[in-house]
VEXDREN-2710 file (C-alpha; in Angstrom, 1 decimal):
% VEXDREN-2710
k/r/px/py/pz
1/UNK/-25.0/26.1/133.0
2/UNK/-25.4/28.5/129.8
3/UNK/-22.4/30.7/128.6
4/UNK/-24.4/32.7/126.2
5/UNK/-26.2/36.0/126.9
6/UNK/-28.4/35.9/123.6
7/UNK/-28.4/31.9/122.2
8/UNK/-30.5/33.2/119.4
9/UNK/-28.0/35.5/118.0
10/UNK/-25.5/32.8/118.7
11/UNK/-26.9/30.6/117.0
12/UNK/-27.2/32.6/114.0
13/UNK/-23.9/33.2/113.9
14/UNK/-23.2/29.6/114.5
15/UNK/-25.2/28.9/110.7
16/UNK/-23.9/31.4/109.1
17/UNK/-20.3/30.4/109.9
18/UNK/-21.5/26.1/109.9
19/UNK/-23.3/27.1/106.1
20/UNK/-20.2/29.0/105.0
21/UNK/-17.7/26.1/105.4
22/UNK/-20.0/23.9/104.2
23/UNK/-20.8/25.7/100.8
24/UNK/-17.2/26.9/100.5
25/UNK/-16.2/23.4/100.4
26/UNK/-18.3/21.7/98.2
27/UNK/-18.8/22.1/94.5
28/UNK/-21.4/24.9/92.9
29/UNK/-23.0/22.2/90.9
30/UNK/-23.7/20.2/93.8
31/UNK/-24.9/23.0/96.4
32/UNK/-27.2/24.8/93.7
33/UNK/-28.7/20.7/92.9
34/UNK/-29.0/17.5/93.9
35/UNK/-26.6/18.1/96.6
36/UNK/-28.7/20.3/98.9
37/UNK/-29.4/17.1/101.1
38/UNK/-25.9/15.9/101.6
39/UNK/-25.0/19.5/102.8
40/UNK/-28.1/20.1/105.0
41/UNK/-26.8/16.9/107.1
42/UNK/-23.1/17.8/107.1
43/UNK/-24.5/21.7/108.4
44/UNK/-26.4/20.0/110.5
45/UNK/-23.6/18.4/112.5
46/UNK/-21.2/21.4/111.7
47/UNK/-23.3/23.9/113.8
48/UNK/-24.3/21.7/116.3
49/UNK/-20.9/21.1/117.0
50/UNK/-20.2/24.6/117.4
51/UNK/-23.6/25.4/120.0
52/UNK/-21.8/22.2/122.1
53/UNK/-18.5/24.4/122.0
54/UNK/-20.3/27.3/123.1
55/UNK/-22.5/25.4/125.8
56/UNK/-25.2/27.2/124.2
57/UNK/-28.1/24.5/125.8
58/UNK/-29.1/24.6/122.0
59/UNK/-30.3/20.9/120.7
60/UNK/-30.5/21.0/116.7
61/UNK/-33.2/18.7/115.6
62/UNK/-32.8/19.2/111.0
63/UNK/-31.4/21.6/109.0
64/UNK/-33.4/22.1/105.7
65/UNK/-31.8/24.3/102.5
66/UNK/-34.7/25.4/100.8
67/UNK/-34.0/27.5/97.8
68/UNK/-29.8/27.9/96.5
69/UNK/-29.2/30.3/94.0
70/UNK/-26.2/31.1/92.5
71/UNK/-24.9/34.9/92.5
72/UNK/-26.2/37.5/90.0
73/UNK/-22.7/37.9/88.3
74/UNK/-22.4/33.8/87.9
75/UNK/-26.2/33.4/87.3
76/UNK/-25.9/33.5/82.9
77/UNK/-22.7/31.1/83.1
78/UNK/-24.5/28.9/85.9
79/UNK/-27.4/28.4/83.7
80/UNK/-25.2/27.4/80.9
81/UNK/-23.7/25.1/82.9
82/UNK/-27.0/23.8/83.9
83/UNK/-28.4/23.3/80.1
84/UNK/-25.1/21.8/79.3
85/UNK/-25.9/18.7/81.8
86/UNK/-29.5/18.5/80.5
87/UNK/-28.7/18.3/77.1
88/UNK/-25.3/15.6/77.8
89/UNK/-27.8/13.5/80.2
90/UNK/-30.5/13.7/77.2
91/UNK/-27.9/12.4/74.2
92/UNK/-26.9/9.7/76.9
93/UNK/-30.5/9.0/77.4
94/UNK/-30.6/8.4/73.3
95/UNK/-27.6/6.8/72.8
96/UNK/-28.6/4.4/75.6
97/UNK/-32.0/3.8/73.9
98/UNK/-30.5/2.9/70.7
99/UNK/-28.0/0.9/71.6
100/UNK/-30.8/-1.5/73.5
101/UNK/-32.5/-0.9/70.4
102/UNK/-29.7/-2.4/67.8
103/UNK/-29.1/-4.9/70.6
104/UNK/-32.0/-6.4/71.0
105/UNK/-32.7/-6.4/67.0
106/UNK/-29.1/-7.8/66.8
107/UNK/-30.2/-10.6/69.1
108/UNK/-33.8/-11.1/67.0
109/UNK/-31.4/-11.6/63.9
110/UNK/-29.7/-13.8/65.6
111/UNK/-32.3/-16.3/66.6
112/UNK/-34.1/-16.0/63.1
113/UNK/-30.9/-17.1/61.4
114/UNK/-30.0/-20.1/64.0
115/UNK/-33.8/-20.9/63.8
116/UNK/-33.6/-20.9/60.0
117/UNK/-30.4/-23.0/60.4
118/UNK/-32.3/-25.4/62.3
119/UNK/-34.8/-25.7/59.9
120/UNK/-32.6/-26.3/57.0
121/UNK/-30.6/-28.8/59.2
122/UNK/-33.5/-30.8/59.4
123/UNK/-34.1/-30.7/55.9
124/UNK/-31.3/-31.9/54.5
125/UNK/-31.0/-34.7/57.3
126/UNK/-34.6/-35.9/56.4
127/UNK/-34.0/-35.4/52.6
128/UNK/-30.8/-37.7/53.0
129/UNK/-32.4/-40.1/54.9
130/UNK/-35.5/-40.5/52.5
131/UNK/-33.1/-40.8/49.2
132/UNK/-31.2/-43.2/51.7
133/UNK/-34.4/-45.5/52.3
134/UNK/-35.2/-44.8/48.7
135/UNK/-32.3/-46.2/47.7
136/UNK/-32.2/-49.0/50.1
137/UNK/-35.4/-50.1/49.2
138/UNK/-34.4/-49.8/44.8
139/UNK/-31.1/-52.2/46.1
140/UNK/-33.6/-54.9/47.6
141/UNK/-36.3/-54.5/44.4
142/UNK/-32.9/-54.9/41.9
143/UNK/-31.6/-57.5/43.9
144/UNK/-34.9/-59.7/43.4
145/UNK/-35.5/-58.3/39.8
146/UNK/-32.5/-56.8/38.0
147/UNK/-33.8/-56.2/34.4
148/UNK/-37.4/-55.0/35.7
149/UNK/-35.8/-52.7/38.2
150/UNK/-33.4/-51.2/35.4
151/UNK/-36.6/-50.7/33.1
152/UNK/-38.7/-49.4/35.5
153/UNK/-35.8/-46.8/36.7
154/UNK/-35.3/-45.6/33.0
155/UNK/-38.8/-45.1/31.9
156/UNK/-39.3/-43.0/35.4
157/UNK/-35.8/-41.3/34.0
158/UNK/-37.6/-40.5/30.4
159/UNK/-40.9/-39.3/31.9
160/UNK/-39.2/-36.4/34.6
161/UNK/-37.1/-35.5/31.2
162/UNK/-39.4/-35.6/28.6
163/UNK/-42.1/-34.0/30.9
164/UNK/-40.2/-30.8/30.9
165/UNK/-39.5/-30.7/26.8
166/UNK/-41.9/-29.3/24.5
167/UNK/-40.1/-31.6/21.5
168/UNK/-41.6/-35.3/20.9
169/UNK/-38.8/-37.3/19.4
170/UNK/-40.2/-40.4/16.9
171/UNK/-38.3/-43.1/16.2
172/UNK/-39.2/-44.3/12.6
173/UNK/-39.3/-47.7/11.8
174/UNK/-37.4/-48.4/8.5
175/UNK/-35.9/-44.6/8.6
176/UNK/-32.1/-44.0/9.4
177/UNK/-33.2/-40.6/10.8
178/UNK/-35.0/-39.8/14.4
179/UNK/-37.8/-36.7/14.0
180/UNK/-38.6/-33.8/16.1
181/UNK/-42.5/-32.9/16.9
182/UNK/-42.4/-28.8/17.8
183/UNK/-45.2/-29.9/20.5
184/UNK/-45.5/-25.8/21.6
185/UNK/-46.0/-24.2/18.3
186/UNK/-48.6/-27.2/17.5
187/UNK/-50.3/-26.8/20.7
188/UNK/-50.5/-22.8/20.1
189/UNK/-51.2/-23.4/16.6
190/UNK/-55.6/-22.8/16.4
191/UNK/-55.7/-25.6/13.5
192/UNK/-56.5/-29.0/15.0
193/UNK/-53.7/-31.3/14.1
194/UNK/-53.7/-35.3/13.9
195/UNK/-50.8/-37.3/14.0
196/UNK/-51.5/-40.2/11.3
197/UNK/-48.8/-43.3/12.4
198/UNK/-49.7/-45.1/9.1
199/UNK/-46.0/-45.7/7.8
200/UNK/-45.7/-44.7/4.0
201/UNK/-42.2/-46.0/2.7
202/UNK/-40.6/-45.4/5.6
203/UNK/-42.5/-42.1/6.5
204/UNK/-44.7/-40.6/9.4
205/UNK/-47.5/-38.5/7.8
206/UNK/-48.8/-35.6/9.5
207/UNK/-52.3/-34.4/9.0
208/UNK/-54.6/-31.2/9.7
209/UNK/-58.0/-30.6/9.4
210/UNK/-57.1/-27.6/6.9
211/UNK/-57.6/-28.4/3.7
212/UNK/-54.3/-28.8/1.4
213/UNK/-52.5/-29.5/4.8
214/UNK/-51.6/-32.8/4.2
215/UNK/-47.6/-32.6/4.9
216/UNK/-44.8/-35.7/4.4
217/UNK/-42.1/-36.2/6.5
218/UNK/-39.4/-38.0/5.9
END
């Protein structure tokens, strides 16, 4: 049995009272945005609740907000409000993207320099290990053949050191003295120039295809 004259006036009345206590509890933000759902279903059971009180015969199947709009003295402020949120969401949004940014070239740093500890690692392990073998190998040769060895090991000693000099020192039989050949400034020099060894007295003589270039050292 009904115990309404009109249900659809009732049942306006019911909304407008269900959408008032609904709205007037829940923040502006959320009514005039992303909250319209949430308050559609909590409406929903509001004024169906109050049709079940009036034994309207009503049967609510949805509730759907369609448009919210804030008042026309609040509208300016509201819309501040609003562009406030876009633009904090929008620095979040860029702070977020370089942070993954610094992170993930933090991380690439990271594995370049363990990679090129790793490589360097090896290095030096295989480098010890080869003047290890190296030296192994000298100990067995010196061990057979002591004076050869030693021989050997200083005339490969003189050849790295006197492959990086551009001075030839001559040892001159007879000659308390030891003389220096300035190899670069002969090379450079565009007259041919001949060592002679013949020994003159104790002397190296030092001849060029120019004539009156016949020079004596001694």
């Amino acid at each position: 049995m009904l115990s309404v004259r009109d249900p659809e006036i009732s049942l306006q009345h019911a909304t407008d009272s269900a959408v008032r206590h609904v709205v007037g509890s829940t923040e502006l933000n959320q009514v005039l945005s992303e909250g319209r759902e949430a308050i559609a279903v909590e409406v929903k059971q509001r004024l169906q609740s109050y049709l079940d009180l009036y034994e309207s015969g009503i049967q609510i199947v949805s509730v759907n907000i369609q448009e919210s709009r804030p008042p026309e003295e609040v509208r300016s402020a509201f819309d501040d409000v609003i562009k406030a949120k876009e633009d904090e969401q929008r620095s979040v949004n860029q702070a977020q993207s370089y942070s993954n940014g610094v992170v993930n070239e933090a991380k690439g740093n990271a594995q370049r320099l363990l990679a090129e500890a790793e490589g360097y690692k090896s290095a030096v392990i295989s480098r010890a290990q080869g003047e290890s073998n190296r030296f192994e190998s000298l100990l067995a040769e010196y061990k057979r053949a002591p004076d050869v060895t030693r021989q050997r090991l200083y005339l490969e000693t003189m050849e790295n050191v006197m492959s990086n000099s551009s001075k030839v020192m001559v040892d001159v039989k007879g000659g308390n003295n030891m003389m220096y050949l300035p190899l670069d400034k002969i090379i450079n020099n565009t007259t041919p120039t001949r060592i002679n060894p013949v020994q003159q007295s104790g002397s190296t003589v030092i001849e060029t295809s120019a004539p009156a270039t016949r020079r004596e050292i001694r």
